[in-house]
N, C-alpha and C positions, 0 to 999 in steps of 0.2 A: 328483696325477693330475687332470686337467680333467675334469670331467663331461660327459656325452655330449650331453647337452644345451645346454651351454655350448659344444659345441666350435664352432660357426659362428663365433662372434665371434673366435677366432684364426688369421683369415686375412690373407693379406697387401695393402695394396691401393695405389694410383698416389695419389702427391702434385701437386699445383700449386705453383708456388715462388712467395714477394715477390720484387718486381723493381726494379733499384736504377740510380740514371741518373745518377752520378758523372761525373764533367766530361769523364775520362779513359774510358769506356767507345768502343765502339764500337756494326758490327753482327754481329759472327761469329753471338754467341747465337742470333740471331733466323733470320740466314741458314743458317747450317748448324746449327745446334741445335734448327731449330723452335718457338723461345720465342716467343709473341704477347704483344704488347706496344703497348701506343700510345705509348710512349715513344719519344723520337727516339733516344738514346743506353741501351743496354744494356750496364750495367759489371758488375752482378752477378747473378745466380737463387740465391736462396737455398733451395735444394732439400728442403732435412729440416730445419726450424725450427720452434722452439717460443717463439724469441724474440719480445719486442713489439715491437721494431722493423723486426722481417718475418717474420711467423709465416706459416710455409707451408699450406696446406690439402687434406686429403682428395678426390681426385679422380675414386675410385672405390670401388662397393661401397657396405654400408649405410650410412658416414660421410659419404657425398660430399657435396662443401660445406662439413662443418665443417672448423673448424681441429684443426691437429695438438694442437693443446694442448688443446682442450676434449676428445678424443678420451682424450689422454692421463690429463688429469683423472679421469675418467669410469673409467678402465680402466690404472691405473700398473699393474700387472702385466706389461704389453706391456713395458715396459722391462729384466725380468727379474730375477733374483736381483742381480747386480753393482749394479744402483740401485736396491735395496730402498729406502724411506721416499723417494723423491722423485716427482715428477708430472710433471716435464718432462724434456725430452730434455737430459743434461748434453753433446751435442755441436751440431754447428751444420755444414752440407753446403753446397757452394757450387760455384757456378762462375763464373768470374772474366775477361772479356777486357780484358786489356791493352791498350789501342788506344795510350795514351798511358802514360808514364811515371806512377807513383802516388807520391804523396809518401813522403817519406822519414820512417818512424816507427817507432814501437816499441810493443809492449803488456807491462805489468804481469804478476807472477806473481800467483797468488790471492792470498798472504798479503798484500800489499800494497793488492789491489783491496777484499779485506773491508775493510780499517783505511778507505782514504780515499777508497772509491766507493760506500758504502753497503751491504755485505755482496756486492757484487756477485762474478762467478768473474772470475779472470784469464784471460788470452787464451794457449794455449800452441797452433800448428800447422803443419801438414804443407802442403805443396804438391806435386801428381801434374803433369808439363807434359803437356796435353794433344795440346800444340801449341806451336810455336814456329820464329821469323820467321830468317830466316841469322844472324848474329851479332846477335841477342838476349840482353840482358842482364838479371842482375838485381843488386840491391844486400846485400849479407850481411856486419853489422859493420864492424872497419876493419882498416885493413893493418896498423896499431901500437898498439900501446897511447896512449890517449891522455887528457888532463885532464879532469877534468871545466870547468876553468874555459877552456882550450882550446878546447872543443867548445862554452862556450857562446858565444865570442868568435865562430867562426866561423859558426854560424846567424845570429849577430844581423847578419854581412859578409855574408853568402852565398857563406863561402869552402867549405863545407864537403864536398863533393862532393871535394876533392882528400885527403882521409881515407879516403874510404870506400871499403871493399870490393866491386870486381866483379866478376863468375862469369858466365862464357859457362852459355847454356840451350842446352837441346837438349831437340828430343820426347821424352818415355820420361822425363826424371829427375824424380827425388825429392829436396825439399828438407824437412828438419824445422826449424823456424822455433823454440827454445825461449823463451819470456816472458823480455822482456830484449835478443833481440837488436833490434840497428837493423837493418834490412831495407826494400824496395822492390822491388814487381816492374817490369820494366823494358817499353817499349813494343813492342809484337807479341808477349808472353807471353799463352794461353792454358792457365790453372789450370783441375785443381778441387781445392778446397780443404774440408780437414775439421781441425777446430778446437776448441778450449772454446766451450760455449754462452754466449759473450763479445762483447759490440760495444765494447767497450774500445781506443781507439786514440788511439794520442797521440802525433801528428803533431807531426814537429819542424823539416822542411825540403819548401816547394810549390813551388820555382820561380818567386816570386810570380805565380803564376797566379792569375785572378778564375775567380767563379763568375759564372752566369748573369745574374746581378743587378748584376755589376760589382763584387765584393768579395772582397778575396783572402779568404782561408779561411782561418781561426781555426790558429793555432797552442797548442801546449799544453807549452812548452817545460821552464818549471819542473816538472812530472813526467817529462814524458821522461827529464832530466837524473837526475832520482833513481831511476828503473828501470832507463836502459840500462847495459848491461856497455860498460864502456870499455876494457878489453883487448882486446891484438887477438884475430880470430878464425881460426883455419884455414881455410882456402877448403874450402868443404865438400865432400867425392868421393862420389861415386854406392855405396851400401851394393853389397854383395857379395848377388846374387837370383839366388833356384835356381828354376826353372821345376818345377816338378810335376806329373804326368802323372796323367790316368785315362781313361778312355775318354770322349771326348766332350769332356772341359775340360782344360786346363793353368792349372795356379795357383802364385801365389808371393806370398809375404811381401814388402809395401815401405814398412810403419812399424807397430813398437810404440813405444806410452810409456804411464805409468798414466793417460791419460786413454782411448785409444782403437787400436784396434787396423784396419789396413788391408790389406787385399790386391786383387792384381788379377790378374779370372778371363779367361784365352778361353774362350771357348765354339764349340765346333765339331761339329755334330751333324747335317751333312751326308751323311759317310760311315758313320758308321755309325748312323745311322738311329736311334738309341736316344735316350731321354730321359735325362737328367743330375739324379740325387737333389741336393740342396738340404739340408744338415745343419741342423736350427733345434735352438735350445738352449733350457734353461731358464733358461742364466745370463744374457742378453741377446739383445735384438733385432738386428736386422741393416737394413743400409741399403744396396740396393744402386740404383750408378747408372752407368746405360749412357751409355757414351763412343764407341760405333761398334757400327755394323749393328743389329740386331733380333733377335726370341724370342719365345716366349713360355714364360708361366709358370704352370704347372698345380698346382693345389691344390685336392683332392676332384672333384667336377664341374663345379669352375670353370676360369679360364683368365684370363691379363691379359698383351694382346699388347704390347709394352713396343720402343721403339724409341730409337733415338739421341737422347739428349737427358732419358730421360725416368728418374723414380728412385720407386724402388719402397720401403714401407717394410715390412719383414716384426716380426711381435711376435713376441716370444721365448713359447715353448713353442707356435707356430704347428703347424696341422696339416701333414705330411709333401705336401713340396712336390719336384717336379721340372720341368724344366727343358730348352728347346730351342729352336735356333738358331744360327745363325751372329752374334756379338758380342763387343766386349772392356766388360769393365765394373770397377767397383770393389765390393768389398764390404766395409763400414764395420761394426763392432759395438763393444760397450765393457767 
C-alpha cells in the first residue's frame, strides 16, 4: 500500500525527448510532430530514455527539468515490481523519420553485448509504421541462407544489397526486429520505435555515404559478422490484431516479447461524453505516446493536456487515472 502521504509523488507526468540529426533524418518530426529543435535535420526523438546517450527529461509537474534517470534514481519504484533492483528504464521509446535510406545493420543479443561491450544490454525491437511513403521499403535479413565468408566478400564490393531481403511498408504495420537480424529501414518510413535500453548498433553496409565533415561512417563489420543470423528469413506477415472494445477506447495487442509489451489505444470520447479509466499496475510503469489528435489526462485534481507528438510517462502503482479525447496512441509497459 502507498501511504497517503506519499501518494502525490505517483503521478504521471510529460517528457522532453534527446534529439538526433543523422545524415538520413528529415523534417516530419518537427513539421508534423511539433518537435523544436534547432537542429537542421531530425532523424530521431528519443522519447522515454534513461540512456546517456540521449537521456530524455521531465517536462512537467514537480520533476520538470530533471532527467528521466535522476528521477528514476531517486524513486526506482516507478519502474514497478517486473524491474525490482534496477534504476533505470530497461527500455528505450523513439520515434524515427526515415527521410533517407538508414544503413544496413544489425544489433547483438545480450549475451553477447555483456561478454564484448562491457556488461552493456543487447538491442532486441519492434517497429509501429506511423507512416509511410507509396512503395516504401524496408530491409529484413536475406532471401537465402548465406556464408558467412560470402557476406563478407560482398560488403567489402558493395555487392551486397542483391542478398538482402525487402518488405513493402505500409501505415498500420508492425515489425519485430529480434537481436541478430540484418535490417534497415528504407526512405519515407515513419517509426516509432520501442526497444532494449541499448544504443548498440553495428553498421555493416552505408552506401558510402559521408557525413558532415566528409567522412564516410565508421563500419563495424567484424561483429556484425559474428551476431547476424545468416539464414534466410521469412518475409515477415503482419500478426493477426483483434480490436477490443469499451466504451470510449478500442484496444489491441501488436508486440509481446520478454523484454516489453505494446499496444495501441483509440481513444474516442466524443460521443459518449465519458472519461476512459487508465488501469496502472503495481507490476510496471507504462509509457504512453500519442501518434494523432489530443486528450487529456486526469489524475486526482490534476490534468496534463497531451497532444500529437507528445509522450507521457506514468509509474507503476500511479494514482487511478482517467482519460479523454479524441487520439490513437501507444501504450508501452514491461
Amino acid at each position: 500500500m502507498i501511504n497517503k502521504r506519499e501518494c502525490w509523488i505517483y503521478k504521471p507526468f510529460l517528457l522532453k525527448p534527446a534529439v538526433k540529426d543523422y545524415l538520413w533524418g528529415g523534417q516530419r518530426l518537427k513539421e508534423d510532430f511539433g518537435k523544436e529543435t534547432d537542429l537542421e535535420l531530425l532523424a530521431e526523438t528519443w522519447e522515454c530514455s534513461t540512456h546517456p546517450d540521449g537521456p530524455s527529461r521531465v517536462a512537467s509537474g514537480i520533476y520538470r527539468g530533471k532527467l528521466l534517470s535522476e528521477v528514476l534514481k531517486e524513486h526506482p519504484q516507478y519502474l514497478g515490481k517486473n524491474c525490482e533492483g534496477l534504476d533505470e528504464l530497461p527500455i528505450l521509446v523513439k520515434l524515427i523519420d526515415a527521410n533517407k535510406d538508414l544503413s544496413v545493420q544489425v544489433h547483438p543479443d545480450d549475451e553477447f553485448a555483456k561478454y564484448h561491450e562491457n556488461g552493456m544490454m543487447g538491442k532486441t525491437e519492434m517497429w509501429y509504421v506511423v507512416d509511410a511513403e507509396k512503395d516504401a521499403k524496408l530491409i529484413y535479413g536475406f532471401h537465402h541462407d548465406i556464408k558467412q565468408e560470402t557476406l563478407k566478400n560482398a560488403l567489402t564490393k558493395g555487392t551486397v544489397e542483391k542478398y538482402l531481403q525487402k518488405v513493402k511498408v505500409k501505415k498500420d504495420d508492425v515489425f519485430f526486429i529480434k537481436a541478430g537480424t540484418v535490417h534497415a529501414l528504407g526512405a519515407g518510413i515513419l517509426v516509432a520505435e520501442v526497444q532494449e535500453n541499448s544504443n548498440l548498433t553495428y553498421r555493416m553496409y552505408d552506401y558510402g555515404r559521408k557525413d558532415k565533415n566528409g567522412k564516410e561512417r565508421k563500419l563495424h563489420i567484424t561483429k556484425a559478422l559474428e551476431v547476424a543470423e545468416l539464414k534466410s528469413s521469412i518475409e515477415p506477415r503482419q500478426p493477426l490484431r483483434v480490436l477490443k472494445y469499451k466504451r470510449g477506447m478500442a484496444s489491441e495487442l501488436i508486440c509481446r516479447c520478454k523484454y516489453f509489451q505494446v499496444e495501441r489505444h483509440l481513444l474516442n470520447t466524443e460521443e459518449c461524453r465519458e472519461m476512459v479509466a487508465i488501469q496502472t499496475e503495481e507490476s510496471s510503469f507504462k509509457v504512453i505516446l500519442c501518434l494523432k489528435g489530443c486528450g487529456t489526462l486526469l489524475f486526482g485534481k490534476e490534468c496534463i493536456n497531451f497532444f500529437k507528438g507528445d509522450c507521457i510517462f506514468i509509474p507503476a502503482k500511479s494514482i487511478p487515472i482517467k482519460m479523454h479525447g479524441y487520439a490513437q496512441m501507444l501504450m508501452i509497459n514491461c
